[in-house]
PDB file of N, CA, C and O in Angstrom, chain B, residues numbered from 101:
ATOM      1  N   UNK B 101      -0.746   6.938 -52.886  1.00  0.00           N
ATOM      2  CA  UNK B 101      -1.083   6.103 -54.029  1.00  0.00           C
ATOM      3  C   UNK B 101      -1.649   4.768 -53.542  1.00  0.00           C
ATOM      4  O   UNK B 101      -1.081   4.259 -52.576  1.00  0.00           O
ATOM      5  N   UNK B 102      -2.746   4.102 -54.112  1.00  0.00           N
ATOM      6  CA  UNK B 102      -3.511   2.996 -53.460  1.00  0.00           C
ATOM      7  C   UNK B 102      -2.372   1.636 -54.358  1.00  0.00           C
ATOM      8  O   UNK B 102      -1.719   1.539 -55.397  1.00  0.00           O
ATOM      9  N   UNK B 103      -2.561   1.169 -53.677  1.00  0.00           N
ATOM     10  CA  UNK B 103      -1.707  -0.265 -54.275  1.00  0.00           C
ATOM     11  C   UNK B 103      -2.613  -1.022 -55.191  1.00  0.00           C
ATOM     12  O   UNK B 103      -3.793  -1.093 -54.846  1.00  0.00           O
ATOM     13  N   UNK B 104      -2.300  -1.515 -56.141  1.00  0.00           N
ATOM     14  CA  UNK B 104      -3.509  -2.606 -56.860  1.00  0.00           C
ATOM     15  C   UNK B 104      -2.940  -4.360 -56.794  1.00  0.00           C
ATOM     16  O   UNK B 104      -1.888  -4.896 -56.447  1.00  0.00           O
ATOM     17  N   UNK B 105      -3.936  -4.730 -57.196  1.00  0.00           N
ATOM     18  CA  UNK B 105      -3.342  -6.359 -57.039  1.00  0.00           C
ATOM     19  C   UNK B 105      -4.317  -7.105 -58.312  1.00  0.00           C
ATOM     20  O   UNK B 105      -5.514  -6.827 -58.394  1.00  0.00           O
ATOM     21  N   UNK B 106      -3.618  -8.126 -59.329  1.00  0.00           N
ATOM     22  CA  UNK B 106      -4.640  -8.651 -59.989  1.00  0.00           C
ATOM     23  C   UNK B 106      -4.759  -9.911 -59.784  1.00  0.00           C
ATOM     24  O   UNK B 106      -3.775 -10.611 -59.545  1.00  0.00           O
ATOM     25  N   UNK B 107      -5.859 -10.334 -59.840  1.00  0.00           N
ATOM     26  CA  UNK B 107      -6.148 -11.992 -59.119  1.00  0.00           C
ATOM     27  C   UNK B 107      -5.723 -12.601 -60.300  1.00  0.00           C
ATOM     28  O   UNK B 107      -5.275 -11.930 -61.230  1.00  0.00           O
ATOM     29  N   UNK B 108      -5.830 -13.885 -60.345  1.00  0.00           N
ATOM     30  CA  UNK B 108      -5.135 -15.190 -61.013  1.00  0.00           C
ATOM     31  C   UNK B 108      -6.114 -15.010 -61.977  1.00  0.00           C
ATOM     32  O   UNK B 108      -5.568 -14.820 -63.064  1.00  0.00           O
ATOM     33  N   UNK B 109      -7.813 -14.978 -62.083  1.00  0.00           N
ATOM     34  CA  UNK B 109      -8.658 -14.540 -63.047  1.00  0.00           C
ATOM     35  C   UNK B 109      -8.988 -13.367 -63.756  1.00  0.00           C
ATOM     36  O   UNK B 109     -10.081 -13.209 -64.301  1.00  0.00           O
ATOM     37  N   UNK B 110      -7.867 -12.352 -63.768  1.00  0.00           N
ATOM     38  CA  UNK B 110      -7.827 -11.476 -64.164  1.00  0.00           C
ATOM     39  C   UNK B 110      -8.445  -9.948 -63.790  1.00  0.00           C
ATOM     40  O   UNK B 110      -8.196  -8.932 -64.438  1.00  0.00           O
ATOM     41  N   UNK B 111      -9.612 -10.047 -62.173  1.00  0.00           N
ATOM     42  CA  UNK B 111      -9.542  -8.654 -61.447  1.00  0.00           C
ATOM     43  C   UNK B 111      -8.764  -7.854 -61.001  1.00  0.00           C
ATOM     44  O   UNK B 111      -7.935  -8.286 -60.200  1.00  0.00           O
ATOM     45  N   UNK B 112      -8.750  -6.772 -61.264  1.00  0.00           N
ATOM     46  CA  UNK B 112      -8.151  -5.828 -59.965  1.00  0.00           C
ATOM     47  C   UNK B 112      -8.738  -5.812 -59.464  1.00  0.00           C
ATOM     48  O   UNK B 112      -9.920  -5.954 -59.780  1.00  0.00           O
ATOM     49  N   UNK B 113      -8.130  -5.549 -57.860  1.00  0.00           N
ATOM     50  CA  UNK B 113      -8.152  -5.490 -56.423  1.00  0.00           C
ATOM     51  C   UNK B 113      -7.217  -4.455 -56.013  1.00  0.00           C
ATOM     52  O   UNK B 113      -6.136  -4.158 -56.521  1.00  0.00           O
ATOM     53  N   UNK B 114      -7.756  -4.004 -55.107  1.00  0.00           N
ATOM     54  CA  UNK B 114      -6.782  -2.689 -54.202  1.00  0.00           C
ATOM     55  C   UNK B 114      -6.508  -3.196 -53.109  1.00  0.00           C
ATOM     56  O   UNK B 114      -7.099  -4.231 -52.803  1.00  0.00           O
ATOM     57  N   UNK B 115      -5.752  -2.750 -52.402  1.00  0.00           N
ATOM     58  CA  UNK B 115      -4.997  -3.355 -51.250  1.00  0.00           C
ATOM     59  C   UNK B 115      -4.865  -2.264 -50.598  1.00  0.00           C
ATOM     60  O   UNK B 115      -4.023  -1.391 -50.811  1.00  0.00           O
ATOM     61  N   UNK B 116      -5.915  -2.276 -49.559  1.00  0.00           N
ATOM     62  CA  UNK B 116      -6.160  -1.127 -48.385  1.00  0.00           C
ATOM     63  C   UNK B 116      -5.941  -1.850 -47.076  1.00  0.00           C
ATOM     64  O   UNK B 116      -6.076  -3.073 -47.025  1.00  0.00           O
ATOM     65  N   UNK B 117      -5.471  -0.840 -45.579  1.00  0.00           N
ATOM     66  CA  UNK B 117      -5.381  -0.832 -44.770  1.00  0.00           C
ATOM     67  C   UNK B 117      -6.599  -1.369 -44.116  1.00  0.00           C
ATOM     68  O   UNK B 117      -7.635  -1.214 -44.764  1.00  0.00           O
ATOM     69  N   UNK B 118      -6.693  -1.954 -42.996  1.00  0.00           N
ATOM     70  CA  UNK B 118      -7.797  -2.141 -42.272  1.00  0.00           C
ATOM     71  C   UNK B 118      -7.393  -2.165 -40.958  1.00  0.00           C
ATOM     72  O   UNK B 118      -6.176  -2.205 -40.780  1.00  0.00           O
ATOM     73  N   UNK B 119      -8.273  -2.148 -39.772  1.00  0.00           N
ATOM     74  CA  UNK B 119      -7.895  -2.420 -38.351  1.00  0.00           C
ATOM     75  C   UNK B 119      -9.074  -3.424 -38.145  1.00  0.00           C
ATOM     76  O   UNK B 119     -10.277  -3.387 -38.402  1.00  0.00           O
ATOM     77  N   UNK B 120      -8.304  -4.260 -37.622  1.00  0.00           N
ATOM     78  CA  UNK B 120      -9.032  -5.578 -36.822  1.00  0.00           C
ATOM     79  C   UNK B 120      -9.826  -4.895 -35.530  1.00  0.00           C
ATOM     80  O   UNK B 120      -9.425  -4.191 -34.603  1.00  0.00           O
ATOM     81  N   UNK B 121     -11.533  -5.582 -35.994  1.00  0.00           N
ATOM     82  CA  UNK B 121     -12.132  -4.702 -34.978  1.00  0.00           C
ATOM     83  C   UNK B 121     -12.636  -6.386 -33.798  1.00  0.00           C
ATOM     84  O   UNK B 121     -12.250  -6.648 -32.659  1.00  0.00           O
ATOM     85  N   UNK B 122     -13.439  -7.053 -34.570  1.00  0.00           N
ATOM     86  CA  UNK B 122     -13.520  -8.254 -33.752  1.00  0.00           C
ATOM     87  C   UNK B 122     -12.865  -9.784 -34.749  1.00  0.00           C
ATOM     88  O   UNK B 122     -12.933  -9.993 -35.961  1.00  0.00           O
ATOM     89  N   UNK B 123     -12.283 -10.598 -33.681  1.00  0.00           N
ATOM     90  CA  UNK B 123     -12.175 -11.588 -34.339  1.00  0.00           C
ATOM     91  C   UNK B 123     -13.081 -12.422 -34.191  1.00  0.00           C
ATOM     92  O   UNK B 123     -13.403 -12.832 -33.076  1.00  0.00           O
ATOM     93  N   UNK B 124     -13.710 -12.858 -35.424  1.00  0.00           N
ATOM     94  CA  UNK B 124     -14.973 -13.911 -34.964  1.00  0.00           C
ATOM     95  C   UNK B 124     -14.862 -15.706 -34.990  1.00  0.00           C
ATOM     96  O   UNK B 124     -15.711 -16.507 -34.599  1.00  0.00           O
ATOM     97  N   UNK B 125     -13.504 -15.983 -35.595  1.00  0.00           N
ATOM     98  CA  UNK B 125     -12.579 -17.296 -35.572  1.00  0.00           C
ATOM     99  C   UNK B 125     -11.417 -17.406 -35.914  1.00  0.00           C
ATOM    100  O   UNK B 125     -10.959 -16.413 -36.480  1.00  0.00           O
ATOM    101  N   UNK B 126     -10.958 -17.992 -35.823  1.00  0.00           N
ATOM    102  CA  UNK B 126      -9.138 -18.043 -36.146  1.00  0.00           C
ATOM    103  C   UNK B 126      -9.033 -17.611 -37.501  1.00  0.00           C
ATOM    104  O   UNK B 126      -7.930 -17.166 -37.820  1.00  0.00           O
ATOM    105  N   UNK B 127     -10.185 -17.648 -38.628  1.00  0.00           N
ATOM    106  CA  UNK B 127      -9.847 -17.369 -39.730  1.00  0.00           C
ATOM    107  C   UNK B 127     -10.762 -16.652 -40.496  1.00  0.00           C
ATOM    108  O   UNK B 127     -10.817 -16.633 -41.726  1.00  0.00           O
ATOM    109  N   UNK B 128     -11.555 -16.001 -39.622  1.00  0.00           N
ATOM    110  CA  UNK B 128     -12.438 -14.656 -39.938  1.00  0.00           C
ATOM    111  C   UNK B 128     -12.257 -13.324 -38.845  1.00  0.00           C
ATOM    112  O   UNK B 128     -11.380 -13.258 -37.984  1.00  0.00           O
ATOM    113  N   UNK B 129     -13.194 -12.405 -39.079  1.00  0.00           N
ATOM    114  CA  UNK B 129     -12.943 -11.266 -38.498  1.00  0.00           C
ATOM    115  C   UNK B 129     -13.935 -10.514 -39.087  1.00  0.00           C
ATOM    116  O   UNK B 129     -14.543 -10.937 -40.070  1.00  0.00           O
ATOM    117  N   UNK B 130     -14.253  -8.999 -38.380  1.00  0.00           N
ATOM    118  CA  UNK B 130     -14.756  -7.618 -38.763  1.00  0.00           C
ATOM    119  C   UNK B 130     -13.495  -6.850 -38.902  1.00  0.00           C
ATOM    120  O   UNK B 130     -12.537  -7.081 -38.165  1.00  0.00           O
ATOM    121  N   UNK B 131     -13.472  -5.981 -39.789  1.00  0.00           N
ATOM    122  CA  UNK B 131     -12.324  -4.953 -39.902  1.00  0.00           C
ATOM    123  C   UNK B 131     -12.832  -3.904 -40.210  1.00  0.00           C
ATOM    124  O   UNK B 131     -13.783  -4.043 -40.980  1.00  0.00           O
ATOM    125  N   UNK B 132     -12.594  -2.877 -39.926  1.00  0.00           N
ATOM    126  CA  UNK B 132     -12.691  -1.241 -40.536  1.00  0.00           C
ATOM    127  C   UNK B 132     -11.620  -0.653 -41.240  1.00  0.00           C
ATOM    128  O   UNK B 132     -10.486  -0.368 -40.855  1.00  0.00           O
ATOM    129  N   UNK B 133     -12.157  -0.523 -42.318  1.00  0.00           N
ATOM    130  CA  UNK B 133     -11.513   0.483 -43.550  1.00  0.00           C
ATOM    131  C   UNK B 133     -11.035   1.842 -42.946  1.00  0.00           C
ATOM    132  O   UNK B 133     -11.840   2.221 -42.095  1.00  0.00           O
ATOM    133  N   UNK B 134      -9.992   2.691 -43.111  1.00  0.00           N
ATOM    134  CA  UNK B 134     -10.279   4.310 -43.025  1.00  0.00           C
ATOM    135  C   UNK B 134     -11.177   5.142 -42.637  1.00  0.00           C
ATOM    136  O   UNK B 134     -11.213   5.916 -41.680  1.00  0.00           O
ATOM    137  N   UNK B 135     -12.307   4.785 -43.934  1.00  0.00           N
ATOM    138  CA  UNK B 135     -13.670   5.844 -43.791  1.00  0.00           C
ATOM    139  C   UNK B 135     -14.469   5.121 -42.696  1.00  0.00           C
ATOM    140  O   UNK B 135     -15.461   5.634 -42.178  1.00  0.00           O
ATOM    141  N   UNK B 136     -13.865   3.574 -42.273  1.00  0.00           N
ATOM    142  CA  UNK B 136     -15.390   3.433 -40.921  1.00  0.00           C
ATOM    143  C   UNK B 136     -15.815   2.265 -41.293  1.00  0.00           C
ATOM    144  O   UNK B 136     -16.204   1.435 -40.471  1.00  0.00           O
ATOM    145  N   UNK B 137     -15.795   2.029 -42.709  1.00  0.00           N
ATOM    146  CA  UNK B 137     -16.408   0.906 -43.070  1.00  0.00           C
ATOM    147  C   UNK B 137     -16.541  -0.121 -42.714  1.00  0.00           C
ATOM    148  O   UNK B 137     -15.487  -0.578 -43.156  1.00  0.00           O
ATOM    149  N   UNK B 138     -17.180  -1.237 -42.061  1.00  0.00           N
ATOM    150  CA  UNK B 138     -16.736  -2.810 -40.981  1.00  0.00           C
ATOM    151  C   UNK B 138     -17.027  -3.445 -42.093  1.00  0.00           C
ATOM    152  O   UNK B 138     -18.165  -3.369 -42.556  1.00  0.00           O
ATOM    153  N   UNK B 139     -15.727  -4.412 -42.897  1.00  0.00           N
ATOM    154  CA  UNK B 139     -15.905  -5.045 -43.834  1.00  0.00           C
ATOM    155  C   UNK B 139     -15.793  -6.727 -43.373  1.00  0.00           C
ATOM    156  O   UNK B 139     -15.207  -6.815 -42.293  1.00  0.00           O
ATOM    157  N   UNK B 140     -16.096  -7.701 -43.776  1.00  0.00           N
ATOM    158  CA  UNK B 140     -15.731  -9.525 -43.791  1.00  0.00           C
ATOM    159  C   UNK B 140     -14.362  -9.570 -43.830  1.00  0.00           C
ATOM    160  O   UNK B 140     -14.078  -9.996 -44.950  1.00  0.00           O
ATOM    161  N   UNK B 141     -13.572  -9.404 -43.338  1.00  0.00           N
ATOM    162  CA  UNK B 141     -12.191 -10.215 -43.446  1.00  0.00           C
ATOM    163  C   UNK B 141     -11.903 -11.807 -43.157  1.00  0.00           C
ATOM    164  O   UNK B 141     -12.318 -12.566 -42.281  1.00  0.00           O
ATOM    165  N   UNK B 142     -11.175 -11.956 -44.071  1.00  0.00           N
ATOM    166  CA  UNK B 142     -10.761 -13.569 -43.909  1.00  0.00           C
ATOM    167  C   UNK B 142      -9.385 -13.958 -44.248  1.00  0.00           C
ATOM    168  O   UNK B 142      -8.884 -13.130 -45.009  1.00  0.00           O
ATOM    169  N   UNK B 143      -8.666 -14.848 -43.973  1.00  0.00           N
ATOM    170  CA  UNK B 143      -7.260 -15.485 -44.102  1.00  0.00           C
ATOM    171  C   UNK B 143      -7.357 -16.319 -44.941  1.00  0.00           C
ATOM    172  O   UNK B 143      -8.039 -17.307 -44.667  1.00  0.00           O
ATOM    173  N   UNK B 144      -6.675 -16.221 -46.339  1.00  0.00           N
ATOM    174  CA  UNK B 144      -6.489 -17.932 -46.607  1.00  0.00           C
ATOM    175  C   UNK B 144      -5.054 -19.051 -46.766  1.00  0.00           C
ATOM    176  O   UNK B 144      -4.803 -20.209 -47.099  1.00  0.00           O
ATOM    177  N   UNK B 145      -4.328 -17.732 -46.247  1.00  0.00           N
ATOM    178  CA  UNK B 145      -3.183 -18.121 -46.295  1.00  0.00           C
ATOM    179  C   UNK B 145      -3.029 -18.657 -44.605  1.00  0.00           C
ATOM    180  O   UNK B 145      -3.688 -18.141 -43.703  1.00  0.00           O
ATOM    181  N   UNK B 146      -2.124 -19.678 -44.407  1.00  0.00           N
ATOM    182  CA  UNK B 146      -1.673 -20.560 -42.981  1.00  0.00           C
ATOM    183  C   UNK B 146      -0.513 -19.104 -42.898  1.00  0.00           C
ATOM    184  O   UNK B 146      -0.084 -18.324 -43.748  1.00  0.00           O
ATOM    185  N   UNK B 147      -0.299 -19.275 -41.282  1.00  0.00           N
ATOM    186  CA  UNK B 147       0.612 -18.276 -40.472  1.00  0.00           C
ATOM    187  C   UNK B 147       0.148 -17.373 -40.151  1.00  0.00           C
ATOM    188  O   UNK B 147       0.718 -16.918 -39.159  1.00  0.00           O
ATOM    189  N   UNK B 148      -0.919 -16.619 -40.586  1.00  0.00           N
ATOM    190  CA  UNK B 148      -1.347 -15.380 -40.114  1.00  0.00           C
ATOM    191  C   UNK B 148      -2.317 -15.662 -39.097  1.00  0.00           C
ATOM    192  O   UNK B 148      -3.179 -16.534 -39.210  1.00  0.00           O
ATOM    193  N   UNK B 149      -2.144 -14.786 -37.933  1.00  0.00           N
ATOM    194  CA  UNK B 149      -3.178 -14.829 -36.657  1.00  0.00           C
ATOM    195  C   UNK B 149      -3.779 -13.438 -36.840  1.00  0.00           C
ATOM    196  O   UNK B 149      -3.222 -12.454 -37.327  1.00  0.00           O
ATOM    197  N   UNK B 150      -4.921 -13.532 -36.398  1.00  0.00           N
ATOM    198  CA  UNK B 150      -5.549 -12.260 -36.114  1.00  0.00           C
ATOM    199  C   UNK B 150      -5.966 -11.820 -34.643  1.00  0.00           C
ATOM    200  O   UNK B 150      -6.477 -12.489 -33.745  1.00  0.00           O
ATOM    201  N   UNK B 151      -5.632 -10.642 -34.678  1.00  0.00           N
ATOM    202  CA  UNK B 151      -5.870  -9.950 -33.415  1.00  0.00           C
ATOM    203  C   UNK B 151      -6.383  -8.459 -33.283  1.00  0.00           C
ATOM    204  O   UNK B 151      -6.280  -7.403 -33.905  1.00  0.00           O
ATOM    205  N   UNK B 152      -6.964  -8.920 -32.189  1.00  0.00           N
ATOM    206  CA  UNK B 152      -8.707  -7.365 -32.195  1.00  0.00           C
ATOM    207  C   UNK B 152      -7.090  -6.537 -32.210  1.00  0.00           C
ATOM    208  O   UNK B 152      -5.940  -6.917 -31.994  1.00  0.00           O
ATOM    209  N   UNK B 153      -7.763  -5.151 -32.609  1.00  0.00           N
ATOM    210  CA  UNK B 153      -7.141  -3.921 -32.915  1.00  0.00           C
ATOM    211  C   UNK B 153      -5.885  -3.765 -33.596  1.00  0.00           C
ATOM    212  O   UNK B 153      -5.320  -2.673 -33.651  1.00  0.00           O
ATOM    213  N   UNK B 154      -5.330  -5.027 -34.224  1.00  0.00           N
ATOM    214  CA  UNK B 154      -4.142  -4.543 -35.402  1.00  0.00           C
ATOM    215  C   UNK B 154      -4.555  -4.103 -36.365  1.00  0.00           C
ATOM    216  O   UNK B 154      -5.668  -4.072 -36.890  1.00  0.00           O
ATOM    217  N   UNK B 155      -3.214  -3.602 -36.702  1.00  0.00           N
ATOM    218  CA  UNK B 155      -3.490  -3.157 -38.488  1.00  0.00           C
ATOM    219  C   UNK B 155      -2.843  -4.194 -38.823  1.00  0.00           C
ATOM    220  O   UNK B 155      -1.997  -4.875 -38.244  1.00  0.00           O
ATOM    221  N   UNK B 156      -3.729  -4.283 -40.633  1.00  0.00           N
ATOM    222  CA  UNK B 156      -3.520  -5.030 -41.543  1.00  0.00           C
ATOM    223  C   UNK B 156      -3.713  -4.761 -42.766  1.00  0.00           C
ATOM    224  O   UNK B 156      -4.010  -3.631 -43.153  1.00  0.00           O
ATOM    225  N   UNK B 157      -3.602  -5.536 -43.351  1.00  0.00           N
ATOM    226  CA  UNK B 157      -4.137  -4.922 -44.854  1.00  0.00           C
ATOM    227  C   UNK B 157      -4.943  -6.251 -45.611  1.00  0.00           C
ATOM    228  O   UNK B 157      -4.816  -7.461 -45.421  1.00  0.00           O
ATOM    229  N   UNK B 158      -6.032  -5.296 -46.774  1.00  0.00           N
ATOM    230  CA  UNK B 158      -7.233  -6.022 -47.024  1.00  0.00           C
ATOM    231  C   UNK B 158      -6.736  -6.150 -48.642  1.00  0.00           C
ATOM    232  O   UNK B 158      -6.294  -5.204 -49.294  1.00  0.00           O
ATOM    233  N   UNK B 159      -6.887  -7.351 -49.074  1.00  0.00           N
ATOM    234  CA  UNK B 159      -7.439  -6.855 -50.965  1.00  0.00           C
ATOM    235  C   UNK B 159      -8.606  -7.272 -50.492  1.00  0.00           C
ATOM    236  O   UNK B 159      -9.046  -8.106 -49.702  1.00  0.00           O
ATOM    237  N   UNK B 160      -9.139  -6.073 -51.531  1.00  0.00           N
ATOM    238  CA  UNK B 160     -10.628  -5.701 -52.025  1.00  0.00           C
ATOM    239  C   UNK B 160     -10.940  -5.954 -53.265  1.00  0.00           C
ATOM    240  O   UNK B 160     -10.077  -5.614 -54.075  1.00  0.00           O
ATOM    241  N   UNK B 161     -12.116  -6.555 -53.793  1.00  0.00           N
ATOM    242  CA  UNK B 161     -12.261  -6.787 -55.120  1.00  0.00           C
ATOM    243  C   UNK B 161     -13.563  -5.226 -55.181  1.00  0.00           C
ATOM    244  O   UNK B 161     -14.515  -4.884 -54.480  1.00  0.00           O
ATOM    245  N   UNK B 162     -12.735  -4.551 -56.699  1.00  0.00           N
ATOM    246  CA  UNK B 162     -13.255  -3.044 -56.935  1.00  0.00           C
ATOM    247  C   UNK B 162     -14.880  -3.701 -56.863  1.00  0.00           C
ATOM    248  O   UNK B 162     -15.429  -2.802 -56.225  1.00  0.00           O
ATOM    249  N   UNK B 163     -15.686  -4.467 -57.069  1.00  0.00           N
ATOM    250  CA  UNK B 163     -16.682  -5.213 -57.134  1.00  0.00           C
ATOM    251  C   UNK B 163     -17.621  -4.666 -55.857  1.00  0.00           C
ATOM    252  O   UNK B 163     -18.648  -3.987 -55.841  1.00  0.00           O
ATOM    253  N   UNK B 164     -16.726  -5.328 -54.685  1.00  0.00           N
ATOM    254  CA  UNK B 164     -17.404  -5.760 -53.728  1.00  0.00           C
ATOM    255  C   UNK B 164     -16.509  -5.504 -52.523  1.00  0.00           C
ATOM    256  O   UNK B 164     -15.544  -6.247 -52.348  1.00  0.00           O
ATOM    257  N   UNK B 165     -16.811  -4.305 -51.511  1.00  0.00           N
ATOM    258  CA  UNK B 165     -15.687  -3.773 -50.706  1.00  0.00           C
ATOM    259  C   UNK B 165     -16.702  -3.994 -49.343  1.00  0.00           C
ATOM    260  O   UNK B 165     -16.686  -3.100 -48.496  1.00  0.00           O
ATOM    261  N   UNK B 166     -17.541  -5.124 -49.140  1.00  0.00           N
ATOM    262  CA  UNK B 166     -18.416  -5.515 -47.927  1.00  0.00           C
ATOM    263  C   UNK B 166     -16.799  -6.739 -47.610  1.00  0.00           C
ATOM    264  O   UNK B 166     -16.293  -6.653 -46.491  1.00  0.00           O
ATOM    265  N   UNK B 167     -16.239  -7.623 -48.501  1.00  0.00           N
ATOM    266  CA  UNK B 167     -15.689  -8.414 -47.448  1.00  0.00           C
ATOM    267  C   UNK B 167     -14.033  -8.167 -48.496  1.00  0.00           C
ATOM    268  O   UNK B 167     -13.993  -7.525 -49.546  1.00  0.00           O
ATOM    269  N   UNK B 168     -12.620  -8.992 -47.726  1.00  0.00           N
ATOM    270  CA  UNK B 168     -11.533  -8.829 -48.257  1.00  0.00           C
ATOM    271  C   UNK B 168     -10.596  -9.906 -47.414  1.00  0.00           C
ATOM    272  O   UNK B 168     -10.882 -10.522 -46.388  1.00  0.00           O
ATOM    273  N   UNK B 169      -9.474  -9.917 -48.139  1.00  0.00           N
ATOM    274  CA  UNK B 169      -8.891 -11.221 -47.787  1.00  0.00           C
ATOM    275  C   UNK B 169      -7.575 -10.574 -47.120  1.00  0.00           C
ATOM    276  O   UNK B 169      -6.627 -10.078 -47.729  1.00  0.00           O
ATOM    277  N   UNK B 170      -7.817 -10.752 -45.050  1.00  0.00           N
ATOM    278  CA  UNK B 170      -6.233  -9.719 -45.131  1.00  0.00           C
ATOM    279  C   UNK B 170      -5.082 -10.706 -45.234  1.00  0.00           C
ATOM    280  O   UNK B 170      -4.926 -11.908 -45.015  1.00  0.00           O
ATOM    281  N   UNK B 171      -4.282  -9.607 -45.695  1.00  0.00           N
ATOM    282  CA  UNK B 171      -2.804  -9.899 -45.930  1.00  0.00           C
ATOM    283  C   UNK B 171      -1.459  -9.592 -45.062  1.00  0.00           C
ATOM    284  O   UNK B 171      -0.357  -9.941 -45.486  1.00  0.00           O
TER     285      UNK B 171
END
């Protein structure tokens, strides 16, 4: 079952897995989806570090599944 999430403005968002493929700054990244996909990841929350090849997890806005905010 996919998880959903609704933003403060009223989207759903799904909340998928990703693996950290490159980190490109302390608070961006490339990630791959499941199917392969290399999506924009970004942090906006403080505490989280990113590191090449973890898993993580992305919300996705159903919109627009090029970038996601991991969690």
């Amino acid at each position: 079952m996919t998880e959903t999430h609704t933003s403060k403005c009223g989207d759903v968002r799904i909340v998928a897995p990703v693996v950290i493929q490159e980190v490109l700054s302390e608070r961006t990244c490339r990630a791959a989806l499941p199917n392969g996909k290399l999506i924009f990841g970004f942090i906006e929350r403080p505490g989280l570090t990113l590191t090449q090849g973890a898993a993580a997890k992305a919300i996705l806005s159903l919109c627009d599944f090029s970038r996601g905010e991991i969690v």
